[in-house]
TIRO-81969 format. One record per residue: x, y, z of N, C-alpha, C, O in turn. Coordinates in steps of 0.2 Angstrom, whole numbers, padded with zeros to 4 digits. Layout:
REM TIRO-81969
SITE:n.X:n.Y:n.Z:ca.X:ca.Y:ca.Z:c.X:c.Y:c.Z:o.X:o.Y:o.Z
SITE:X:Y:Z:X:Y:Z:X:Y:Z:X:Y:Z
...
This chain:
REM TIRO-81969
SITE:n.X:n.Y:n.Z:ca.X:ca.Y:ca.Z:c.X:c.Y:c.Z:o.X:o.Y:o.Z
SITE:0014:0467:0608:0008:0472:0608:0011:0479:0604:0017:0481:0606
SITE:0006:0482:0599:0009:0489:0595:0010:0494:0602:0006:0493:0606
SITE:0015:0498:0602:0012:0501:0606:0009:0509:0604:0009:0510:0598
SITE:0007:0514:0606:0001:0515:0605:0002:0521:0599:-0002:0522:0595
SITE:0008:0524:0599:0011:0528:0594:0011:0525:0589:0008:0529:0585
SITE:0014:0520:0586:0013:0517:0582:0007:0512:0580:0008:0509:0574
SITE:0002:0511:0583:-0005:0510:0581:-0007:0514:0577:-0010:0511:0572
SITE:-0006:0520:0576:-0009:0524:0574:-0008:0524:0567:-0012:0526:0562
SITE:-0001:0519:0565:-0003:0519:0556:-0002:0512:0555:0003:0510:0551
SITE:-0006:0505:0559:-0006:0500:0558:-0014:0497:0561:-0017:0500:0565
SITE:-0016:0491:0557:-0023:0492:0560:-0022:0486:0563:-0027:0483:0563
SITE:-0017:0484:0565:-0016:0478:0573:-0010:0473:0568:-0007:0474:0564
SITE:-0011:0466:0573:-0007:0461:0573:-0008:0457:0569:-0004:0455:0565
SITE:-0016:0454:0569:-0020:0449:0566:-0024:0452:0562:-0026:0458:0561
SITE:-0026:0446:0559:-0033:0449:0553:-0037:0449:0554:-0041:0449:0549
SITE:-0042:0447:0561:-0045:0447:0563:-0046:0457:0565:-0050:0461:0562
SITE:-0041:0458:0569:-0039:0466:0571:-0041:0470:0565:-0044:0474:0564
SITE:-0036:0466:0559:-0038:0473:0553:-0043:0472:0551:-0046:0477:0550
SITE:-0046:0466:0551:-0056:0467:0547:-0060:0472:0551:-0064:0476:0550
SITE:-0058:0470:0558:-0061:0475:0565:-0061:0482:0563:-0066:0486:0563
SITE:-0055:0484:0560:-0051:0489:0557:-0055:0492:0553:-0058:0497:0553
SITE:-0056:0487:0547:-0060:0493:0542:-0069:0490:0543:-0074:0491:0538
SITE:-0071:0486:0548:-0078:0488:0550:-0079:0494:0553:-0084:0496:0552
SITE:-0074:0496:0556:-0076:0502:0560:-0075:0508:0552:-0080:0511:0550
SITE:-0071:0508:0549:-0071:0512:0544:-0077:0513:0541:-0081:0518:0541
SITE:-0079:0506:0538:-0083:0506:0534:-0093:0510:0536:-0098:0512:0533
SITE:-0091:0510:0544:-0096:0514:0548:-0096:0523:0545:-0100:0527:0544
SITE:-0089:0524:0544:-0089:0531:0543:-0088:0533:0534:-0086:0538:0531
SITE:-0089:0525:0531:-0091:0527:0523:-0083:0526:0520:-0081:0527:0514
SITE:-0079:0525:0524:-0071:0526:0520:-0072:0517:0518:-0076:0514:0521
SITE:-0068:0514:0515:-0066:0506:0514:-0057:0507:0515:-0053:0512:0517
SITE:-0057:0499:0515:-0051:0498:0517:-0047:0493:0512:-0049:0489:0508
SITE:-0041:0495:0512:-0037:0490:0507:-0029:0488:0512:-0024:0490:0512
SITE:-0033:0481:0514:-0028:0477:0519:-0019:0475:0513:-0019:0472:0508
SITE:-0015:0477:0518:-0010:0474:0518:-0007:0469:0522:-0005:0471:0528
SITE:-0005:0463:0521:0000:0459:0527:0007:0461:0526:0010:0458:0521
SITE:0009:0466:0531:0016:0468:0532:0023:0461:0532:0023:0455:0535
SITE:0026:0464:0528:0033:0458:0525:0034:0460:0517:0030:0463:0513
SITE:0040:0457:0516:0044:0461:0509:0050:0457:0509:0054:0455:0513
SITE:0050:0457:0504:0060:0454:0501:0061:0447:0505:0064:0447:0510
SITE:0057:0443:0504:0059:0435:0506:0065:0433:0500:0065:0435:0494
SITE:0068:0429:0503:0075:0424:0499:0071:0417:0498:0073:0413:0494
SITE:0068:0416:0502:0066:0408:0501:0057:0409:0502:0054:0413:0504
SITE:0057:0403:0498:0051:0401:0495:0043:0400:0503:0038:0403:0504
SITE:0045:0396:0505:0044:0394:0513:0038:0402:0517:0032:0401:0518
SITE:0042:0407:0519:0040:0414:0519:0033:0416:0515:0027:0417:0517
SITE:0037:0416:0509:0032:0419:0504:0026:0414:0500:0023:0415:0495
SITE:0027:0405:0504:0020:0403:0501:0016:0403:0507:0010:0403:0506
SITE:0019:0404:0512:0014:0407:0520:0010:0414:0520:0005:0414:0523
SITE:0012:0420:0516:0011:0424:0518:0007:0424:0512:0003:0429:0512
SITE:0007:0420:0507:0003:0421:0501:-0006:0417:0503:-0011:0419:0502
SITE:-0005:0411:0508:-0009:0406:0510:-0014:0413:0516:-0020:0413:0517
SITE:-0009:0416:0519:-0012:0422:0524:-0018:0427:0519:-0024:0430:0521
SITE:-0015:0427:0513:-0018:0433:0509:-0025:0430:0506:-0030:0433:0504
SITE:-0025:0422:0505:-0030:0418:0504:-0037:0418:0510:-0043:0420:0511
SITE:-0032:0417:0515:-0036:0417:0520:-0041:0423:0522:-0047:0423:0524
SITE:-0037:0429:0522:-0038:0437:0523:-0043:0436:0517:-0048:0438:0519
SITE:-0043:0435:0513:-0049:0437:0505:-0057:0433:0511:-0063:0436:0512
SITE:-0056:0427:0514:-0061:0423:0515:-0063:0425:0519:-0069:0423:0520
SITE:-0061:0431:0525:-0060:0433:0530:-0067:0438:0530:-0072:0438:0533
SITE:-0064:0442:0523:-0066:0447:0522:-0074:0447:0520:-0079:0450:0522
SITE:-0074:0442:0515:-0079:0437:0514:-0085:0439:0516:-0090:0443:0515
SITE:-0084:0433:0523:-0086:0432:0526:-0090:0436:0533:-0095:0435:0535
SITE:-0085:0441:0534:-0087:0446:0538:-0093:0453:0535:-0096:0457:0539
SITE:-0092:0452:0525:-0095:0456:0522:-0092:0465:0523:-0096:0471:0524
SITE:-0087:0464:0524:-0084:0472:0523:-0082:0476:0519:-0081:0471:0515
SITE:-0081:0480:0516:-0079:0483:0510:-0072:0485:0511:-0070:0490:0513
SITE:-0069:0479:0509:-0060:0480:0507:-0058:0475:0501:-0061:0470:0500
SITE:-0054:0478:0499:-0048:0475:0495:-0042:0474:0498:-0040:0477:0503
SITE:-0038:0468:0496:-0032:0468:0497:-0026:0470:0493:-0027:0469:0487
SITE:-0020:0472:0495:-0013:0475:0492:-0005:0469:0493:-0001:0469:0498
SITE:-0004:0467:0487:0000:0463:0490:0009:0463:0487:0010:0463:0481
SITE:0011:0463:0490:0021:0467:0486:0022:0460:0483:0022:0455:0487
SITE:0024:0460:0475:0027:0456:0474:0034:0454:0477:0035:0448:0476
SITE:0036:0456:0480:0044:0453:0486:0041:0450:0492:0045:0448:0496
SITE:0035:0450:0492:0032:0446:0501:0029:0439:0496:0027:0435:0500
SITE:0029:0439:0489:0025:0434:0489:0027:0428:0483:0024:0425:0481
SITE:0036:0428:0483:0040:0427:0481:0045:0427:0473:0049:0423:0470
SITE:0044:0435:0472:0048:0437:0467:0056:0436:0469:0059:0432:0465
SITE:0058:0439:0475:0064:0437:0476:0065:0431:0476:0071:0429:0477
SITE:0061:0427:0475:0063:0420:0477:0064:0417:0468:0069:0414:0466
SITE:0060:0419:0465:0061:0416:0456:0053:0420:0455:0049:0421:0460
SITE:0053:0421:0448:0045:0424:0445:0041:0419:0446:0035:0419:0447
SITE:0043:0414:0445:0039:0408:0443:0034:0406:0450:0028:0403:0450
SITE:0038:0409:0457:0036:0407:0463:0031:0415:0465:0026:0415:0469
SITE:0033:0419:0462:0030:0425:0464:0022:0424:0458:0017:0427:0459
SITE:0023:0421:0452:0016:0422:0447:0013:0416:0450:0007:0417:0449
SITE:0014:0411:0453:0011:0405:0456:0006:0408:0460:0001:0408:0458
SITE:0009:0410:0466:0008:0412:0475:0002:0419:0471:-0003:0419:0473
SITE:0004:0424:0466:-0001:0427:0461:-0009:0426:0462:-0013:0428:0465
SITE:-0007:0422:0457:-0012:0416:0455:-0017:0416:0459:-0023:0418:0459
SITE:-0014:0412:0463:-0020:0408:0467:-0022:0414:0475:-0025:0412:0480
SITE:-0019:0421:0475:-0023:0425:0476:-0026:0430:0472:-0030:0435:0475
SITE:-0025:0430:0466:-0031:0435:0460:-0036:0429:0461:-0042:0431:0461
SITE:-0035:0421:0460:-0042:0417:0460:-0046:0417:0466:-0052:0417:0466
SITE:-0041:0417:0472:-0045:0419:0476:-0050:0425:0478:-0055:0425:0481
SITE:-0047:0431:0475:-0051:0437:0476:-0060:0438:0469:-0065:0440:0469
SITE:-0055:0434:0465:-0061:0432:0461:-0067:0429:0462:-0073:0430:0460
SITE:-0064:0423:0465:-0071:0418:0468:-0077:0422:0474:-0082:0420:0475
SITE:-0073:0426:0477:-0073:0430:0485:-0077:0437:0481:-0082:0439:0484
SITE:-0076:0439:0477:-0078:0447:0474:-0076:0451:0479:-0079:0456:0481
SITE:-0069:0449:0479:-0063:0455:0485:-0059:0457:0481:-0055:0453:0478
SITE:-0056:0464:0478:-0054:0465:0474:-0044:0467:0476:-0042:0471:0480
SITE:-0041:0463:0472:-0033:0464:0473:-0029:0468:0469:-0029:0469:0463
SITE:-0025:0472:0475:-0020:0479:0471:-0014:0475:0471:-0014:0470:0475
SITE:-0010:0476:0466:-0003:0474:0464:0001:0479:0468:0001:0484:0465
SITE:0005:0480:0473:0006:0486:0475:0014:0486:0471:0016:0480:0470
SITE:0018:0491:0469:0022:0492:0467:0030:0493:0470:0030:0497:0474
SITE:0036:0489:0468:0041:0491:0473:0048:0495:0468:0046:0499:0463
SITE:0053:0495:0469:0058:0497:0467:0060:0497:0458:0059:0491:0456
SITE:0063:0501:0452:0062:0500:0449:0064:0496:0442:0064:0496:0436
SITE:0067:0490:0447:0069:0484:0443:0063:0479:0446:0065:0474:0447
SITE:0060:0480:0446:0053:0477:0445:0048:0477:0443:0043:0472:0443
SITE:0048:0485:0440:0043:0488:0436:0039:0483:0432:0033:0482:0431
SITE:0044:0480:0429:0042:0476:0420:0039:0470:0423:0033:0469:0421
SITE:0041:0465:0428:0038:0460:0430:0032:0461:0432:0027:0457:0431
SITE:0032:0467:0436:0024:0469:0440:0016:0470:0434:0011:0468:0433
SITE:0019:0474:0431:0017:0478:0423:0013:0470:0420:0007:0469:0419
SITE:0018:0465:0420:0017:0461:0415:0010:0457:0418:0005:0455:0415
SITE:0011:0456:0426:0008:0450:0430:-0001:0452:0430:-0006:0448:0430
SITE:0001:0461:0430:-0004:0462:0430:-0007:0464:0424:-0011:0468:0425
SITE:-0005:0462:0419:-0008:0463:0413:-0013:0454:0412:-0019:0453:0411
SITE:-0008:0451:0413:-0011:0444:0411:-0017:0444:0417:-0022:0442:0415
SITE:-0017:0445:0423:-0024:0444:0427:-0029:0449:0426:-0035:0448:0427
SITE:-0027:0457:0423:-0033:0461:0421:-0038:0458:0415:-0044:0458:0414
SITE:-0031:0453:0412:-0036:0451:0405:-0041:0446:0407:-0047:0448:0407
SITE:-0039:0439:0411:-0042:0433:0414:-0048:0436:0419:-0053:0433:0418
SITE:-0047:0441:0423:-0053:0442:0427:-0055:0448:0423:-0056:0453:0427
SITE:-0056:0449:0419:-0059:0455:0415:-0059:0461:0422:-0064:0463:0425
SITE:-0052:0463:0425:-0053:0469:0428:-0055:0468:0435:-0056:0473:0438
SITE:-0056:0461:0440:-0052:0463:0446:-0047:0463:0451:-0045:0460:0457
SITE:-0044:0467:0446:-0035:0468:0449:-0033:0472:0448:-0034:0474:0442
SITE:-0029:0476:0451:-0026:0483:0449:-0020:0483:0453:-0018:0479:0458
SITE:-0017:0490:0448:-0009:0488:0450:-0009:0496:0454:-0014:0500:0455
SITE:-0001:0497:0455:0001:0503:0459:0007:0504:0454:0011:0500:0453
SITE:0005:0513:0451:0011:0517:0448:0015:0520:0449:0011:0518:0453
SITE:0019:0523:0449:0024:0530:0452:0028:0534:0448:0033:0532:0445
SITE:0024:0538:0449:0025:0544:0446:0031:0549:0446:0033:0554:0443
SITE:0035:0545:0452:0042:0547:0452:0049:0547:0445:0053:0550:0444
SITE:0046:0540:0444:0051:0538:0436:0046:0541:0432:0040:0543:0433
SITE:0051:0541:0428:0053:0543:0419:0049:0540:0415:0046:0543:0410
SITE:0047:0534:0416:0045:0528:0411:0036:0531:0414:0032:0533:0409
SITE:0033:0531:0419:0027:0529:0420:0023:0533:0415:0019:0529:0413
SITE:0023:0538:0411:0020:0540:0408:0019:0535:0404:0014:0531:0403
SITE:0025:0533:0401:0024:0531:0394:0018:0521:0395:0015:0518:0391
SITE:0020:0520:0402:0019:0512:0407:0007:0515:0406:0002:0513:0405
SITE:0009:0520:0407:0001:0523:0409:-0004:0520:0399:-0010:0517:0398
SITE:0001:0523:0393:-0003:0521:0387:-0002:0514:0389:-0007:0511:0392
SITE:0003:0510:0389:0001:0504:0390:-0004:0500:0393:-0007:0496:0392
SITE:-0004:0505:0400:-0011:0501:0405:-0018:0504:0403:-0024:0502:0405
SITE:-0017:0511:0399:-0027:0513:0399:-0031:0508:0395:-0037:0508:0397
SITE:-0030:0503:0390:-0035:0499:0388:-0038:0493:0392:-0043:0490:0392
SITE:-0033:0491:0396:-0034:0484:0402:-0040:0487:0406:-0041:0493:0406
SITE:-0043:0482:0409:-0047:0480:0410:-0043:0483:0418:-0037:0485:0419
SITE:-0048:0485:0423:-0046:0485:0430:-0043:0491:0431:-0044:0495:0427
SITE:-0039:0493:0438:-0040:0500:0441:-0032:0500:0441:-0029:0495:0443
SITE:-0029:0508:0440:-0023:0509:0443:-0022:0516:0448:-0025:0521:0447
SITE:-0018:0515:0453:-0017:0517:0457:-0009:0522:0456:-0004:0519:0456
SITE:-0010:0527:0455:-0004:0532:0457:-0003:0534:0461:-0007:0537:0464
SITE:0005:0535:0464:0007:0536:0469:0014:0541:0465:0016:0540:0459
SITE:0016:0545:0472:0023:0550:0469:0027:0544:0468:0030:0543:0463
SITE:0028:0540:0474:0034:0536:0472:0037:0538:0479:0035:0543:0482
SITE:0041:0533:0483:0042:0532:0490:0050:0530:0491:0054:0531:0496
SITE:0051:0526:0485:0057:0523:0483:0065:0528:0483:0062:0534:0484
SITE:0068:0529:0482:0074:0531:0481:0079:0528:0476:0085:0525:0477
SITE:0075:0531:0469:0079:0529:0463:0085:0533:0459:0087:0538:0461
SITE:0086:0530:0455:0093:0535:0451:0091:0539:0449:0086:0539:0447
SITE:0095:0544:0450:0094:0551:0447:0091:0549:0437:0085:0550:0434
SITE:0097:0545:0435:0094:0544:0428:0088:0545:0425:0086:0548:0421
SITE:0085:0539:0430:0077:0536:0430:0072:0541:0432:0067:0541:0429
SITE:0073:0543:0437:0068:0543:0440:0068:0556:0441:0073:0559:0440
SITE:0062:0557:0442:0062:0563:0445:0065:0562:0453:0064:0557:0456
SITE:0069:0566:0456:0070:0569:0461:0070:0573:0465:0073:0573:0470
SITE:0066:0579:0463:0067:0584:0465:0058:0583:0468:0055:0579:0466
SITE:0057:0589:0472:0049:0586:0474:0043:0592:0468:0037:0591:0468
SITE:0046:0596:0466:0043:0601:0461:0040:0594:0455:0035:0592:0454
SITE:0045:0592:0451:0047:0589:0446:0042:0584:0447:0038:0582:0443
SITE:0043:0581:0453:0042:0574:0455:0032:0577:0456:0028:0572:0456
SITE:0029:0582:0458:0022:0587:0459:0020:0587:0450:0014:0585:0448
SITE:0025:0589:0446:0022:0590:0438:0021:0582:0438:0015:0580:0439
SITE:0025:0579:0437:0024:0573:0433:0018:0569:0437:0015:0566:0433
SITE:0016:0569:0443:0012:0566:0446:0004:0572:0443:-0001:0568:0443
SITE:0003:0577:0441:-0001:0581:0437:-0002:0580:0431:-0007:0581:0429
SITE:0003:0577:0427:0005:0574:0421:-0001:0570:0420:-0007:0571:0417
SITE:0003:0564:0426:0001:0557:0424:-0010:0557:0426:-0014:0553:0425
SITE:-0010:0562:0430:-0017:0561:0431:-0023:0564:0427:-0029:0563:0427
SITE:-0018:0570:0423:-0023:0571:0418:-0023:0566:0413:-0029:0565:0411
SITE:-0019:0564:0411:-0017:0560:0408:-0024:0552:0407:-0028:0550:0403
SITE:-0024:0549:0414:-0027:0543:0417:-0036:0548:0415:-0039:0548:0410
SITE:-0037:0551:0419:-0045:0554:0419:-0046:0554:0411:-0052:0553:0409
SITE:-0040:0554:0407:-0043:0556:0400:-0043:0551:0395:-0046:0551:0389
SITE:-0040:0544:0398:-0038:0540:0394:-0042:0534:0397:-0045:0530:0394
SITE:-0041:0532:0405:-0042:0527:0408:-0050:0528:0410:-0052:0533:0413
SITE:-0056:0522:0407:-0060:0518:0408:-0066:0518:0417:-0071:0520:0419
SITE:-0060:0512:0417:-0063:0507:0423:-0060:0511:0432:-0061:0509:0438
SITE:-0058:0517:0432:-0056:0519:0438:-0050:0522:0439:-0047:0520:0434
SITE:-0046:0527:0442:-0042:0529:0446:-0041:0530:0449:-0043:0536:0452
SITE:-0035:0526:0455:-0034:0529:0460:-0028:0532:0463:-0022:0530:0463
SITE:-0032:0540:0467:-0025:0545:0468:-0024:0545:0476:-0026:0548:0481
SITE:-0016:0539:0474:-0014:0537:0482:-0011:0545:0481:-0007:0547:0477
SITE:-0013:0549:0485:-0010:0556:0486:-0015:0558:0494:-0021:0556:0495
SITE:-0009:0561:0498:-0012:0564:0504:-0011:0570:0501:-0014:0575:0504
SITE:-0008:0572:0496:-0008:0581:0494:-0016:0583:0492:-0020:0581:0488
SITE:-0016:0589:0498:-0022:0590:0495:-0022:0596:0488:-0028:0599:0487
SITE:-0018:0598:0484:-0017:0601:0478:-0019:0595:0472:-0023:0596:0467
SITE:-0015:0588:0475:-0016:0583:0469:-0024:0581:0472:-0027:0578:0467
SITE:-0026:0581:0475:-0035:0579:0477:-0039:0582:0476:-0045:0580:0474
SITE:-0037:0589:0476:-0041:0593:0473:-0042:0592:0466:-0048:0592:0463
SITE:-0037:0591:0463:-0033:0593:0457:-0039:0586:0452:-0043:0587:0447
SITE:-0037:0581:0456:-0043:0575:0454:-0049:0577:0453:-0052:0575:0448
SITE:-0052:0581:0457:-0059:0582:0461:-0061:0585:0452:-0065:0582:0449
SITE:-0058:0590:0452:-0056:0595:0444:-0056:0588:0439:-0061:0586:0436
SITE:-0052:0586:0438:-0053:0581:0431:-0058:0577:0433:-0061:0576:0427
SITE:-0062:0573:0438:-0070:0570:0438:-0073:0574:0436:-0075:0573:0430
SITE:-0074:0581:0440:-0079:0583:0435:-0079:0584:0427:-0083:0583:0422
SITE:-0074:0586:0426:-0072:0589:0418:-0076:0583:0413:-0080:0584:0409
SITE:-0072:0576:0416:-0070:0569:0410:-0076:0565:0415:-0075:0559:0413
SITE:-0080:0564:0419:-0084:0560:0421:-0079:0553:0423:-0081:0547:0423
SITE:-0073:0554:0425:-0070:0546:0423:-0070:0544:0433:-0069:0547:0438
SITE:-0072:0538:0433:-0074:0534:0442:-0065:0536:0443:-0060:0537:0439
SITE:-0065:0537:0449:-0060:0538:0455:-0063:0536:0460:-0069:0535:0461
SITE:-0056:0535:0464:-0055:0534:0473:-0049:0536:0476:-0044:0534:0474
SITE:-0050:0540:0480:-0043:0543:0486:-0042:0538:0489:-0046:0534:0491
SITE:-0035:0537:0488:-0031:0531:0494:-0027:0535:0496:-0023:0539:0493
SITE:-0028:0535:0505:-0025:0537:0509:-0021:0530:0515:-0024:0525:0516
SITE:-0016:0532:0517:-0013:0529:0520:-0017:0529:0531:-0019:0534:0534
SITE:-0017:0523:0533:-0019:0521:0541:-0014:0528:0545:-0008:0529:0545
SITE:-0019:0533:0547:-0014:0537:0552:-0011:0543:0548:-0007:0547:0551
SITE:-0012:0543:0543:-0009:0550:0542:-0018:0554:0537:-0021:0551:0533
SITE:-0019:0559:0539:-0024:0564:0536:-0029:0561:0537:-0033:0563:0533
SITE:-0030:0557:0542:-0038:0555:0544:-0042:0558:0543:-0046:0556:0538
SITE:-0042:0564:0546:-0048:0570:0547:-0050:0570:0540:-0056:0569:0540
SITE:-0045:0571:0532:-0047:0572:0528:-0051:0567:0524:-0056:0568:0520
SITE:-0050:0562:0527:-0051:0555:0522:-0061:0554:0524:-0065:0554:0520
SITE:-0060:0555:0531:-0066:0555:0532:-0070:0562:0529:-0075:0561:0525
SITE:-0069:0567:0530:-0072:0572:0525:-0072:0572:0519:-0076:0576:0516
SITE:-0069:0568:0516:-0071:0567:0507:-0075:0563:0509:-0079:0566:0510
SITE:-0076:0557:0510:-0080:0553:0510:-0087:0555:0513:-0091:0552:0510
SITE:-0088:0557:0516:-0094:0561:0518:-0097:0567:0513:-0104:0568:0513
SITE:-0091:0570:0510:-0093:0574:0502:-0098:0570:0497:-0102:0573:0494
SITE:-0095:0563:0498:-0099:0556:0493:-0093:0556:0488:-0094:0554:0483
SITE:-0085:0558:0490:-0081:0553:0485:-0077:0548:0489:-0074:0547:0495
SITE:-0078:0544:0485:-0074:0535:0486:-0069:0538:0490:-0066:0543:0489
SITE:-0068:0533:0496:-0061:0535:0499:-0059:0528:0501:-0063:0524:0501
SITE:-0053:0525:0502:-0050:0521:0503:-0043:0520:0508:-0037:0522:0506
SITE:-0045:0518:0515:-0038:0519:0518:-0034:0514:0517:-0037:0509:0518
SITE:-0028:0512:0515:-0023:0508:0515:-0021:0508:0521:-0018:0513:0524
SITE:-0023:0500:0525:-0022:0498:0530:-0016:0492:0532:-0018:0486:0531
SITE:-0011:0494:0534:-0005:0488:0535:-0007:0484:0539:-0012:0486:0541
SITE:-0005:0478:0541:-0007:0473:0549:-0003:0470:0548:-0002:0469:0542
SITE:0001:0467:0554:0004:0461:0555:0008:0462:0562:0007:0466:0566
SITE:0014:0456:0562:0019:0458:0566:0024:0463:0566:0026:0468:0570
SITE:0027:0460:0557:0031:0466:0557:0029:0475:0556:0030:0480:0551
SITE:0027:0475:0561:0024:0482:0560:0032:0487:0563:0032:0493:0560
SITE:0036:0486:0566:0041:0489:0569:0044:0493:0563:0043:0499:0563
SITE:0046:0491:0557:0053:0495:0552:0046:0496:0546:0047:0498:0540
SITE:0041:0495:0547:0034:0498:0544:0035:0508:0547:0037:0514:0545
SITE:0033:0506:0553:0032:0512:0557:0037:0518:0557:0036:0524:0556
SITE:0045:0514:0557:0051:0518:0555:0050:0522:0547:0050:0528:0546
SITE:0049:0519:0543:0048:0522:0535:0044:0527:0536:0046:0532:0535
SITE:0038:0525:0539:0032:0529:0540:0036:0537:0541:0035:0542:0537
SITE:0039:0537:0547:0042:0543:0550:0046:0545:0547:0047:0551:0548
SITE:0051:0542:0542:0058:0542:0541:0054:0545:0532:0058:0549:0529
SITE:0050:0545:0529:0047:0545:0523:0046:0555:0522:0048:0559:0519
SITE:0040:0554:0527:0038:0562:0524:0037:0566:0533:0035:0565:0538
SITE:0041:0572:0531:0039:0577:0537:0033:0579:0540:0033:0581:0546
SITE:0029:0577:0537:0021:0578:0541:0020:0570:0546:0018:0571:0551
SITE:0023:0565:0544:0021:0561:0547:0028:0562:0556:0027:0560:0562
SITE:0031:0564:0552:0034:0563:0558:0034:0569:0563:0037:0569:0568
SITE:0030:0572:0562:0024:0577:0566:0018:0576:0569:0016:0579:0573
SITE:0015:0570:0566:0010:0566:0566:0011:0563:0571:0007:0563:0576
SITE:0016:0560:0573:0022:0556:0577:0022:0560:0584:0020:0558:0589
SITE:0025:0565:0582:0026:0570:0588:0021:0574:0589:0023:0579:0592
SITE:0016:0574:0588:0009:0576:0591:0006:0572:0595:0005:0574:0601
SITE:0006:0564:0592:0004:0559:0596:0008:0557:0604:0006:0555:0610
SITE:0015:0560:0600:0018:0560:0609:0015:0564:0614:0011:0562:0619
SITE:0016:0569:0612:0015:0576:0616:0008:0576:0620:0007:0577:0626
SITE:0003:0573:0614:-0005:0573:0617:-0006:0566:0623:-0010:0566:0627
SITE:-0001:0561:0621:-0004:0555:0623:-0001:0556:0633:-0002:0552:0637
């Protein structure tokens, strides 16, 4: 059983619990973009279970008629194992989501993966004319230049600062640097990208900051916000009438999920320690 601090940025065990999860959202206007928690498998076994789980979760969703999307790490779903095994397990969850009219995020991991992620999801933007979208970060060097690449494609991208811990070389480190580039890249997207943007940001500087390029450039947006951290806010945009979307983890491994959470950004682990103090 989660226990109850750590609930707070997980929408349970089962997918049963997460659809539970984002019906109660979808009552207060936010949607949900279910994750099944796991990452970095070595063998093949792992990652065609938890790809056959992501099939299942599409039908789930279906079926229950909720408004989510799924998010899925190419490392849970067998990159580490060979691309061949990760574009497979792919596959047959963008067809799934196709057939379901459930829409799937490529979510983004560390930056030797970049290129393969980039690539996967070019070939299924093309195939599903646009429902699949990928995750960017704004923390490296390259994303700018990765962003002309994705504004012609078909389907939605998703920017985020970047969570990873890359080389100085590559990547912005500093968090001023790593705040421009993420302003960069969003002027950038409202002026160039089509079909959607979305600004994984809990900054409310960088949501505002969006709020400003919609109106300017008329271009579709959605806030993605993470389960448990800025609730309060998530639901008050969405009551505004802008698109909100919580990014909702579930699984078992929710334990060394929960530790990042805290270990990641200082508000969260205040969030943390509020939840102590009040519970």
């Amino acid at each position: 059983m989660i226990p109850p601090i750590a609930n707070n940025f997980v929408a349970g065990e089962t997918a049963e619990e997460a659809v539970d999860h984002v019906a109660s959202l979808n009552r207060r206007d936010v949607s949900g973009i279910l994750n099944l928690l796991g990452e970095h498998y070595t063998e093949r076994a792992p990652a065609d279970a938890d790809a056959d789980a992501y099939v299942s979760l599409i039908e789930d969703i279906a079926a229950r008629d909720v408004d989510a999307a799924v998010s899925v790490k190419p490392s849970q779903i067998g990159l580490d194992v060979s691309e061949a095994v990760f574009a497979e397990n792919l596959s047959r969850i963008v067809e799934a989501g196709s057939a379901a009219d459930v829409f799937v995020w490529i979510d983004m991991e560390d930056h030797e993966t970049t290129d393969v992620t980039l690539d996967a999801f070019e070939t299924h933007a093309r195939e599903t004319d646009g429902t699949v979208g990928v995750c960017v970060q704004a923390n490296l060097e390259r994303t700018r230049t990765d962003l002309e690449r994705l504004a012609p494609l078909p389907g939605k991208v998703r920017l985020v600062k970047g969570a990873y811990d890359e080389p100085p070389a590559i990547a912005h480190t500093e968090k001023s640097a790593v705040d421009a580039a993420y302003r960069d890249c969003l002027e950038y997207m409202f002026a160039s990208f089509e079909d959607g943007v979305g600004v994984g940001s809990h900054d409310p500087a960088m949501v505002s900051h969006a709020k400003s390029l919609h109106e300017e450039h008329g271009t579709p947006y959605e806030v993605q916000m993470l389960t448990g951290v800025r609730e309060s806010a998530q639901f008050e945009l969405a009551a505004e009438g802008i698109p909100v979307y919580q990014y909702a983890p579930y699984g078992t491994k929710w334990l060394s999920y929960f530790y990042r959470r805290i270990r990641e950004r200082k508000e969260n682990a205040l969030f943390a320690l509020r939840a102590v103090v009040g519970s």
